[in-house]
N, CA, C and O atoms as CSV, one atom per row, in Angstrom:
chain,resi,resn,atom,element,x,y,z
A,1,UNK,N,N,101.989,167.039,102.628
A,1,UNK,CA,C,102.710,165.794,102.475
A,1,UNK,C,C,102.057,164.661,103.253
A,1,UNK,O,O,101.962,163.562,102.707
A,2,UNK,N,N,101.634,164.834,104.397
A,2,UNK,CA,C,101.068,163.945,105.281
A,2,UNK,C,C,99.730,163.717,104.899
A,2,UNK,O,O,99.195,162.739,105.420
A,3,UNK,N,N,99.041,164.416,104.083
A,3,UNK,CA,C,97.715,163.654,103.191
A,3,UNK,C,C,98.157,163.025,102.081
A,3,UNK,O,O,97.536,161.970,101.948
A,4,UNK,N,N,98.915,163.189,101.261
A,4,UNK,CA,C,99.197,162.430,100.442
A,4,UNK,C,C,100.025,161.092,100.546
A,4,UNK,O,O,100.052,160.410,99.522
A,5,UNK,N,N,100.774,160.582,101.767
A,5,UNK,CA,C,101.244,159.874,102.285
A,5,UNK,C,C,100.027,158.836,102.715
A,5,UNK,O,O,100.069,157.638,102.434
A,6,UNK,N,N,98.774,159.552,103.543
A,6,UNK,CA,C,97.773,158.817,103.963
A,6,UNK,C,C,96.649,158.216,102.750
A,6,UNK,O,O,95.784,157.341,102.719
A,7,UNK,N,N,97.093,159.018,101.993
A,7,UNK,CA,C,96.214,158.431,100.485
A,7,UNK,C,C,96.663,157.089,100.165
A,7,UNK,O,O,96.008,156.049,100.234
A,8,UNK,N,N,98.297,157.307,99.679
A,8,UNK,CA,C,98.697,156.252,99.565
A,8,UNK,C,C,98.485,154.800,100.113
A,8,UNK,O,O,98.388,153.736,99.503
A,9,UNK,N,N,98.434,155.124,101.657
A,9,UNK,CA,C,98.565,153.742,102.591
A,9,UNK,C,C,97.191,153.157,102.466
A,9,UNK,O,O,96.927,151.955,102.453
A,10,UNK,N,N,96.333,154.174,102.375
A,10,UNK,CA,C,94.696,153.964,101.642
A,10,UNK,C,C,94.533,152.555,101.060
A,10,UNK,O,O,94.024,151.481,101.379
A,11,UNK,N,N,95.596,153.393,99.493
A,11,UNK,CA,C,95.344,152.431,98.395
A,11,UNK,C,C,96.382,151.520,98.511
A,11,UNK,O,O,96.141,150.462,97.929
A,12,UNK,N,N,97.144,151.559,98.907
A,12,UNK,CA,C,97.878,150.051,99.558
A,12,UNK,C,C,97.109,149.413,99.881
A,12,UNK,O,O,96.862,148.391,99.241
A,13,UNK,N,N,96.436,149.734,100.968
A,13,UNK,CA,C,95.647,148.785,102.030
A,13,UNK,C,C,94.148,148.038,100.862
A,13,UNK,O,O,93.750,146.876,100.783
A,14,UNK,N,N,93.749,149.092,100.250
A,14,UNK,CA,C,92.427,148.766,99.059
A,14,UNK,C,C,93.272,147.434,98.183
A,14,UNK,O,O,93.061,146.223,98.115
A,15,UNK,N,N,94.251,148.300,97.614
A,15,UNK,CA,C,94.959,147.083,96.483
A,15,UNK,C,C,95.214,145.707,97.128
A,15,UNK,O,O,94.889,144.731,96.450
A,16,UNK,N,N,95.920,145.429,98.726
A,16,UNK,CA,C,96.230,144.487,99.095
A,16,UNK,C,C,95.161,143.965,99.808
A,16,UNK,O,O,95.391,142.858,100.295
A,17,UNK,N,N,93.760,144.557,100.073
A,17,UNK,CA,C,92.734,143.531,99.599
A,17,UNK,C,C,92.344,142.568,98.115
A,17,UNK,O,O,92.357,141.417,97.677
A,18,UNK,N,N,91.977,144.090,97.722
A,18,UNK,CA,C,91.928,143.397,95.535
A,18,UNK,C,C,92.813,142.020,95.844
A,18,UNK,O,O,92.439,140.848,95.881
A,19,UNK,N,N,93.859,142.486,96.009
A,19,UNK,CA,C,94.945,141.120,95.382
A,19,UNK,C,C,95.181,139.549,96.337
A,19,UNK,O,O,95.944,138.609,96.113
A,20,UNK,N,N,94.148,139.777,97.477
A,20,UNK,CA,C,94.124,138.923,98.212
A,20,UNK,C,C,92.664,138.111,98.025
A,20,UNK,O,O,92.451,136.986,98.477
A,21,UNK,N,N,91.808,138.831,97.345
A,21,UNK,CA,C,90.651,138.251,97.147
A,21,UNK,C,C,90.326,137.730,95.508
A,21,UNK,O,O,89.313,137.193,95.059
A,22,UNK,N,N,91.836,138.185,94.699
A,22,UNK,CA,C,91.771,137.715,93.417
A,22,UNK,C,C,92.908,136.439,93.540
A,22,UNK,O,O,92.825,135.478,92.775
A,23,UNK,N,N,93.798,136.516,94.407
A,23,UNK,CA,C,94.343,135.539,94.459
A,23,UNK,C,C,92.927,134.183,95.263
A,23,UNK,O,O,92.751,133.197,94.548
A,24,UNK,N,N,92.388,134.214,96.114
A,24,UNK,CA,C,91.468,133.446,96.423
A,24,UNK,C,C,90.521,133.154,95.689
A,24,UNK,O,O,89.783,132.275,96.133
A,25,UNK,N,N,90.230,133.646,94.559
A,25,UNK,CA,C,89.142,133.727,93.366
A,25,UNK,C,C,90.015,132.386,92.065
A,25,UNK,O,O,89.452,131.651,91.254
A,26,UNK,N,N,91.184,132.507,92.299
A,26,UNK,CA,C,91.821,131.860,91.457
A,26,UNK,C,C,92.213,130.457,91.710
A,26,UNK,O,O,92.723,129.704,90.880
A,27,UNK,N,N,91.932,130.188,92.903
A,27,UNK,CA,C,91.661,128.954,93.314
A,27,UNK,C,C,92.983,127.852,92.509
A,27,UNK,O,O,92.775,126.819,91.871
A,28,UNK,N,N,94.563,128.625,92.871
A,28,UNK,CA,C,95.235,127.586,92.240
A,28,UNK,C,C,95.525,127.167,90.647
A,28,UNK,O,O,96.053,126.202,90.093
A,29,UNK,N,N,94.925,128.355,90.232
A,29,UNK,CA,C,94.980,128.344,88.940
A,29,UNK,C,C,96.308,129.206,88.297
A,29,UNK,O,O,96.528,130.384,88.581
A,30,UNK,N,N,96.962,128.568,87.581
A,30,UNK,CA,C,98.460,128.985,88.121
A,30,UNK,C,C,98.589,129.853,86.749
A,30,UNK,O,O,99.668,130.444,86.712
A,31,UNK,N,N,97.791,130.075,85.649
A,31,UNK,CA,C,97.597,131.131,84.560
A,31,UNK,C,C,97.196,132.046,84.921
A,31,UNK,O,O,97.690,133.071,84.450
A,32,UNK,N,N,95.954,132.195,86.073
A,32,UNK,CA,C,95.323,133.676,86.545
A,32,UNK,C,C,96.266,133.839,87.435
A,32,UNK,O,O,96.307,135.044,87.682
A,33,UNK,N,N,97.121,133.219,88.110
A,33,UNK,CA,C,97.978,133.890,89.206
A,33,UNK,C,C,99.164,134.165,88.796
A,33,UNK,O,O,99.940,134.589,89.653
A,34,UNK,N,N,99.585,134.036,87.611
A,34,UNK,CA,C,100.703,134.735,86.964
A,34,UNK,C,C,100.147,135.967,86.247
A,34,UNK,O,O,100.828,136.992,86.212
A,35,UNK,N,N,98.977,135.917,85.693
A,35,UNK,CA,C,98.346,137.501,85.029
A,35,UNK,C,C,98.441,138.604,86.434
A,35,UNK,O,O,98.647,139.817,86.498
A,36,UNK,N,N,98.213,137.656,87.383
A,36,UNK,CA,C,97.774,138.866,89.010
A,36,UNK,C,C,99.001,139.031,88.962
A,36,UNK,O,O,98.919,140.241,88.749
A,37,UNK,N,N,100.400,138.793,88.982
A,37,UNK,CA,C,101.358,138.587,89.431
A,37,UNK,C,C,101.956,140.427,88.743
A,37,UNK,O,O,102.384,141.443,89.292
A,38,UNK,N,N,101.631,139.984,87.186
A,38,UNK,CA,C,102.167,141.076,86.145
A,38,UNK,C,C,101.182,142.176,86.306
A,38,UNK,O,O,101.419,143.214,85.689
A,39,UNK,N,N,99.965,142.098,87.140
A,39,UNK,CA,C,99.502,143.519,86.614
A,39,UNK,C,C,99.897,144.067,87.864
A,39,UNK,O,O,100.209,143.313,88.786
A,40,UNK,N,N,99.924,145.841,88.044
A,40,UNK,CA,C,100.047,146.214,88.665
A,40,UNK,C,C,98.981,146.540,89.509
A,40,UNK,O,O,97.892,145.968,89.461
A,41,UNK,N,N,99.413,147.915,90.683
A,41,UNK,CA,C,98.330,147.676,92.026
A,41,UNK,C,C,97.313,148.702,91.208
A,41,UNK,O,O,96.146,148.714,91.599
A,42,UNK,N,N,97.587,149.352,90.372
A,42,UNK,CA,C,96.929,150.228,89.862
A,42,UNK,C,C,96.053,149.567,88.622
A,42,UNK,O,O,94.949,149.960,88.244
A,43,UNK,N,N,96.464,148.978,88.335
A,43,UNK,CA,C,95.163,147.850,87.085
A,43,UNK,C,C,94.623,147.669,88.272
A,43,UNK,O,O,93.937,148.604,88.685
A,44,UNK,N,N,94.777,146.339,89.229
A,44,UNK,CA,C,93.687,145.851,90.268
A,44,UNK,C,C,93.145,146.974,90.420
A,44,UNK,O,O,92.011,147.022,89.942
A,45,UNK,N,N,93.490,147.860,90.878
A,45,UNK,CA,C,92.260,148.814,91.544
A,45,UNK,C,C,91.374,149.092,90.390
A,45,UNK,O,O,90.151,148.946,90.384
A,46,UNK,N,N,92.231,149.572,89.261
A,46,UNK,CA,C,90.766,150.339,88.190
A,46,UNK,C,C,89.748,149.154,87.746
A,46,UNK,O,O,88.550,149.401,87.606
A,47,UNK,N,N,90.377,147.623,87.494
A,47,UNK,CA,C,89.628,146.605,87.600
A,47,UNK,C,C,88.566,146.339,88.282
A,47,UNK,O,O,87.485,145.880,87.915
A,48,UNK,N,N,88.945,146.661,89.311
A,48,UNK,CA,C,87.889,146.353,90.648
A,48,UNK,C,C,86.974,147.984,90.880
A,48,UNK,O,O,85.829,147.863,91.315
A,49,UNK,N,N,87.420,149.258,90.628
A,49,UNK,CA,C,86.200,149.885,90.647
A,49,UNK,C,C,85.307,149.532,89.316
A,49,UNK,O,O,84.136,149.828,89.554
A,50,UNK,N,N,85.438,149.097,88.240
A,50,UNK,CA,C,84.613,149.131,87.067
A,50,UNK,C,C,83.793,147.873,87.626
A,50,UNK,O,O,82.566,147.957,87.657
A,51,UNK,N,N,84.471,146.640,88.094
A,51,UNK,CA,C,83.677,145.975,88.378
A,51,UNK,C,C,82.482,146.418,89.993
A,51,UNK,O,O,81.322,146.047,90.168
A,52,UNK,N,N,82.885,146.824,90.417
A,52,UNK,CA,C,81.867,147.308,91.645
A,52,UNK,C,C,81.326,148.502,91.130
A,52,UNK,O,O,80.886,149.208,92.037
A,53,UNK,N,N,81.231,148.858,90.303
A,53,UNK,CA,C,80.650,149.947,89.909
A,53,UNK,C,C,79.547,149.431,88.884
A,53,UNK,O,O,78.620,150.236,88.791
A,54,UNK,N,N,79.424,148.443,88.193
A,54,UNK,CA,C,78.944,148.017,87.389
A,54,UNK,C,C,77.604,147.150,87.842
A,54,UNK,O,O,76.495,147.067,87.314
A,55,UNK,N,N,78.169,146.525,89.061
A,55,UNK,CA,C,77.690,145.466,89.892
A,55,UNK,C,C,76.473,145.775,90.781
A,55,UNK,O,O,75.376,145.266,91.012
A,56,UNK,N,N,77.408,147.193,91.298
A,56,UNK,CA,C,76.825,148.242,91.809
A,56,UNK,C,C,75.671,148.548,91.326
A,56,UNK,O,O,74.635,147.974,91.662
A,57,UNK,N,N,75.733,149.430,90.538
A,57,UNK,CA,C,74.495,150.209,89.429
A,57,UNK,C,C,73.269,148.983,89.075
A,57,UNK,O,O,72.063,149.231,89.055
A,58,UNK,N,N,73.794,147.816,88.844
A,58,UNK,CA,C,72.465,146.775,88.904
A,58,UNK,C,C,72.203,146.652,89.752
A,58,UNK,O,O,71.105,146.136,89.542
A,59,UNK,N,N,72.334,146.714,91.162
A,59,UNK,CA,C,72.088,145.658,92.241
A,59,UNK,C,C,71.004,147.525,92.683
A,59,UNK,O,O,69.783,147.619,92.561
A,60,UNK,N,N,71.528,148.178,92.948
A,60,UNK,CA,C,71.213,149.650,93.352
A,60,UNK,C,C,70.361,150.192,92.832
A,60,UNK,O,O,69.399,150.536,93.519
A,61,UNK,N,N,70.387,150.501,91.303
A,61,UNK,CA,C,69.310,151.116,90.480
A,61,UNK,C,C,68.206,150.147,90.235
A,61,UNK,O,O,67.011,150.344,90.452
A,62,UNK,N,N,68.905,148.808,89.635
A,62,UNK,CA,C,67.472,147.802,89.407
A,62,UNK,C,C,66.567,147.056,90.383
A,62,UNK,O,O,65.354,147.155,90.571
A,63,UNK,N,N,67.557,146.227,90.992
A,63,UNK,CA,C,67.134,145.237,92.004
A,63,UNK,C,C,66.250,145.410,93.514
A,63,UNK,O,O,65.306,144.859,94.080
A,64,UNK,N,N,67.261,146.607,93.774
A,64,UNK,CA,C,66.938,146.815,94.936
A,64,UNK,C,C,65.172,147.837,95.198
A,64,UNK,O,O,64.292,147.781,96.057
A,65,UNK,N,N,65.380,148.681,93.922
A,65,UNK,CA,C,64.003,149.436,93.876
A,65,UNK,C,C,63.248,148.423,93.542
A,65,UNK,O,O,62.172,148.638,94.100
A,66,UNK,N,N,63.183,147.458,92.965
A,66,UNK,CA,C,62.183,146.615,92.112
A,66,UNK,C,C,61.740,146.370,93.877
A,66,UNK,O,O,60.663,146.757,94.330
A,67,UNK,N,N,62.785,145.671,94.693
A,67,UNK,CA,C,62.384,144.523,95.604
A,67,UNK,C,C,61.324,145.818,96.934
A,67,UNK,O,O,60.362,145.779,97.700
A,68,UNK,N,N,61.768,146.226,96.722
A,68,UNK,CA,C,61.341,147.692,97.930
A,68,UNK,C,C,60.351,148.261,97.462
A,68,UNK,O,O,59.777,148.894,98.348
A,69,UNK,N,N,59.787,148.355,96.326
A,69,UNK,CA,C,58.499,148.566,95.948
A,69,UNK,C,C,57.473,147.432,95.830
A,69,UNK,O,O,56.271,147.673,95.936
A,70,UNK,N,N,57.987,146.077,95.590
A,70,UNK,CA,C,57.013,145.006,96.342
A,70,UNK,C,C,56.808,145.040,97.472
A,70,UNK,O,O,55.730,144.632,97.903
A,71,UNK,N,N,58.101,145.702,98.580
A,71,UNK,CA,C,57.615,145.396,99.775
A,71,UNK,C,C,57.501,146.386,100.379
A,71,UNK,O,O,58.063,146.357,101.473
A,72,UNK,N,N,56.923,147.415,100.094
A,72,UNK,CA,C,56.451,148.440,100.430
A,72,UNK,C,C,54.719,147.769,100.890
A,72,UNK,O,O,54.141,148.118,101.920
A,73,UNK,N,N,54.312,147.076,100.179
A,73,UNK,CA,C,52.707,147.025,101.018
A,73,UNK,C,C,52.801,146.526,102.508
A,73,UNK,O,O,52.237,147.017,103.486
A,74,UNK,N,N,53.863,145.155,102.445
A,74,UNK,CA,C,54.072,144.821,104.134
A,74,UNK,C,C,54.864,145.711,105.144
A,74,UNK,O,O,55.008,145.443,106.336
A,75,UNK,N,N,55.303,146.692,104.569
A,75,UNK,CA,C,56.401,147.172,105.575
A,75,UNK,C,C,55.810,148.323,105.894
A,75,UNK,O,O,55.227,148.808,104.924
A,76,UNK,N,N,55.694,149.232,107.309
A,76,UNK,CA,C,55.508,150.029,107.687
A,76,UNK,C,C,55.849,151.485,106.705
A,76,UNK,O,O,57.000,151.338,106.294
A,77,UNK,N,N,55.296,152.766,106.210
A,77,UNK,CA,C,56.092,153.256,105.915
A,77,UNK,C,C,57.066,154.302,106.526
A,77,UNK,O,O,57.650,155.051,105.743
A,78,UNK,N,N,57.348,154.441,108.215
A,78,UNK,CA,C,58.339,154.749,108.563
A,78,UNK,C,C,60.084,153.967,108.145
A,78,UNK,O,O,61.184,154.454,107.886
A,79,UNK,N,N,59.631,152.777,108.246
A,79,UNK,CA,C,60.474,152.109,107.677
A,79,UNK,C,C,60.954,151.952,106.417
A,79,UNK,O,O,62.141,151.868,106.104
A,80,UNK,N,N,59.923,151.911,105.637
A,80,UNK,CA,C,60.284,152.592,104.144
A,80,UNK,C,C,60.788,153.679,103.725
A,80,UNK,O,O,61.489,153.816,102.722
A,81,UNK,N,N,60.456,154.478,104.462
A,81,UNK,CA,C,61.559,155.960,104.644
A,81,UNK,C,C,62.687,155.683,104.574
A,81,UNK,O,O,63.310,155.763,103.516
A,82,UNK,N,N,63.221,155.282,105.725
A,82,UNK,CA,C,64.660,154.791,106.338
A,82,UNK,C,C,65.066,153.695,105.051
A,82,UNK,O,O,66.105,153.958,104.446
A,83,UNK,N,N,64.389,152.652,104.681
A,83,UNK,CA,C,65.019,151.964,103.294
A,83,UNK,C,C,65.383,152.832,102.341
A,83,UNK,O,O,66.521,152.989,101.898
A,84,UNK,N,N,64.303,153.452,101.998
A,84,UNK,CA,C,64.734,154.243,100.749
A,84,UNK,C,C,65.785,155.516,100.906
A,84,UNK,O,O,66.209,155.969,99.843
A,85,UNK,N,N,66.222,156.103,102.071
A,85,UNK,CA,C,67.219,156.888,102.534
A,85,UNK,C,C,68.701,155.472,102.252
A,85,UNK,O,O,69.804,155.837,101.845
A,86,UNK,N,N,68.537,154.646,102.421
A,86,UNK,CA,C,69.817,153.778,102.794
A,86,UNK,C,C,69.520,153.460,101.420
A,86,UNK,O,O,70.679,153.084,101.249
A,87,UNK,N,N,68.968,153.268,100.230
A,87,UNK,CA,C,69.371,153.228,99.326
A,87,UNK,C,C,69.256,154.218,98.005
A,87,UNK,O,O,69.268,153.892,96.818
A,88,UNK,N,N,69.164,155.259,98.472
A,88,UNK,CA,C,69.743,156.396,97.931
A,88,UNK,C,C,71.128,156.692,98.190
A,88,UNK,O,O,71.747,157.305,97.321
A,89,UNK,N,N,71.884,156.247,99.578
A,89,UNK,CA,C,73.137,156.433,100.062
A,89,UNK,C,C,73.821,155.755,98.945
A,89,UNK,O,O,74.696,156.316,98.284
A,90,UNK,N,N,73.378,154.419,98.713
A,90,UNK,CA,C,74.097,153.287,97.896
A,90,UNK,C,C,74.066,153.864,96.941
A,90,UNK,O,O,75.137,154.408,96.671
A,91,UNK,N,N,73.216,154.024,96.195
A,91,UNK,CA,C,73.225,155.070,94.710
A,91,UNK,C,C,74.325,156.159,94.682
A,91,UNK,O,O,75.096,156.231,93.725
A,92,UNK,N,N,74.399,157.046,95.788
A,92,UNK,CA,C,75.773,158.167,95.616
A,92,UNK,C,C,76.965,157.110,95.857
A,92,UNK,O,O,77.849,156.994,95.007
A,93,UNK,N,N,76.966,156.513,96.779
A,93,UNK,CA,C,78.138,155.561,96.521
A,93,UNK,C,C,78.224,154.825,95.403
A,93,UNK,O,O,79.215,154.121,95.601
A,94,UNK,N,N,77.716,154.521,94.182
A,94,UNK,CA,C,78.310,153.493,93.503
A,94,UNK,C,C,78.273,155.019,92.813
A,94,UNK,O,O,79.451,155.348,92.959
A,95,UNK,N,N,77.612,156.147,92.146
A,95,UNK,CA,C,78.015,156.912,91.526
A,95,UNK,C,C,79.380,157.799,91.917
A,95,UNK,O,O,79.691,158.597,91.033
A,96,UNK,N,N,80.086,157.792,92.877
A,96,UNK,CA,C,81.229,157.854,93.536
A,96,UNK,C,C,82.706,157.058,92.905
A,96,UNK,O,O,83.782,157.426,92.432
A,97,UNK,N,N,81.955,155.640,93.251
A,97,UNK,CA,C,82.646,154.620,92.496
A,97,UNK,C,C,82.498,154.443,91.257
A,97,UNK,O,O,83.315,153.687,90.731
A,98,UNK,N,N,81.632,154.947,90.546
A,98,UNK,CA,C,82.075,155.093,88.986
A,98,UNK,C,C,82.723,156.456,88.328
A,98,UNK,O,O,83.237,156.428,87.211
A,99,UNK,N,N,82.651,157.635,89.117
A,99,UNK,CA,C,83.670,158.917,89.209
A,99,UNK,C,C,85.076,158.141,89.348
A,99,UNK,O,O,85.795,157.959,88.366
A,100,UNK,N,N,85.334,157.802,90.334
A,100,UNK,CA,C,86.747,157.207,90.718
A,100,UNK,C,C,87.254,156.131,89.315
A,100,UNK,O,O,88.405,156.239,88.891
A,101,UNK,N,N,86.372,155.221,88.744
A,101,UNK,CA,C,86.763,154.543,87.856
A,101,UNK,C,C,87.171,155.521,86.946
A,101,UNK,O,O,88.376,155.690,86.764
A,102,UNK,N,N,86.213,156.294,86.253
A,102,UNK,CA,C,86.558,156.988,85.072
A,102,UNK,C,C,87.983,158.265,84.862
A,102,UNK,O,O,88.606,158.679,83.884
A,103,UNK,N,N,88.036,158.611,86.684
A,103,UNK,CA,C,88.923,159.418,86.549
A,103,UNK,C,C,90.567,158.252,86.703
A,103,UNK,O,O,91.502,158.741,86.067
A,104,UNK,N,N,90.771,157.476,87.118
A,104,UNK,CA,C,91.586,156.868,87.217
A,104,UNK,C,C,92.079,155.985,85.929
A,104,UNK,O,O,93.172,155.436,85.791
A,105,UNK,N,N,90.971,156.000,85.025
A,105,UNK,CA,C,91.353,155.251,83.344
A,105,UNK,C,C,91.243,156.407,82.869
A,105,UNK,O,O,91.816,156.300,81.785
A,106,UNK,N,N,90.840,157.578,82.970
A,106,UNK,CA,C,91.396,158.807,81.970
A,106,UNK,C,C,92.912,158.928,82.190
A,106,UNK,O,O,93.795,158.981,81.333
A,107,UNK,N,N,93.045,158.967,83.882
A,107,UNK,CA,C,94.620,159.191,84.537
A,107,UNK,C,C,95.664,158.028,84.054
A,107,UNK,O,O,96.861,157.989,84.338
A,108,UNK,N,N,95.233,157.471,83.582
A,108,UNK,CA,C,96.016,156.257,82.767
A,108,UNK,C,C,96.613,156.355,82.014
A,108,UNK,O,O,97.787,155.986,82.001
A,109,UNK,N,N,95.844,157.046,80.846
A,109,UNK,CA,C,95.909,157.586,79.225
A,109,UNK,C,C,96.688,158.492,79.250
A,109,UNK,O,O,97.349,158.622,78.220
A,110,UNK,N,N,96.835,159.040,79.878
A,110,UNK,CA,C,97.545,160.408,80.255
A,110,UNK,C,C,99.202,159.899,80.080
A,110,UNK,O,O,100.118,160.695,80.290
């Protein structure tokens, strides 16, 4: 009971970011802040992993190898080690975060 209690306060705490940084995204716009209003904490969240997951996977798979293999000639390669360890981490994390998306819009359907 007491893990599933701590899950919860988790995604409280996740959602009442989401909804504090979509309300600031909306800048007064009193149509997107009535859509935030009606969806629930559980849309924001699956919203927001598809979008960080998406965001993710470009910035991680494309960008970041592109930029780290240019700069692989100036950079030491001890240090290139250690880059490419820290973005392999990012890679299991956004593939993490796209597990969590997919299982949470299957858990939807349901």
């Amino acid at each position: 009971m007491a893990r599933e209690s701590s899950l919860n306060e988790y995604k409280d705490l996740l959602s009442g970011l989401c909804r504090r940084l979509e309300v600031k995204c909306a800048r007064g716009d009193q149509r997107r802040l009535e859509r935030l209003d009606e969806m629930s904490d559980d849309e924001l969240m699956r919203k927001w992993l598809w979008v960080s997951s998406i965001v993710g996977a470009l910035i991680f798979y494309l960008g970041l190898p592109f930029l780290l293999s240019l700069l692989a000639q100036f950079i030491p390669s001890l240090l290139m080690q250690l880059l490419w360890s820290v973005l392999k981490l990012g890679m299991g994390m956004v593939i993490v975060i796209f597990a969590l998306a997919v299982y949470f819009t299957i858990k939807r359907s349901d």
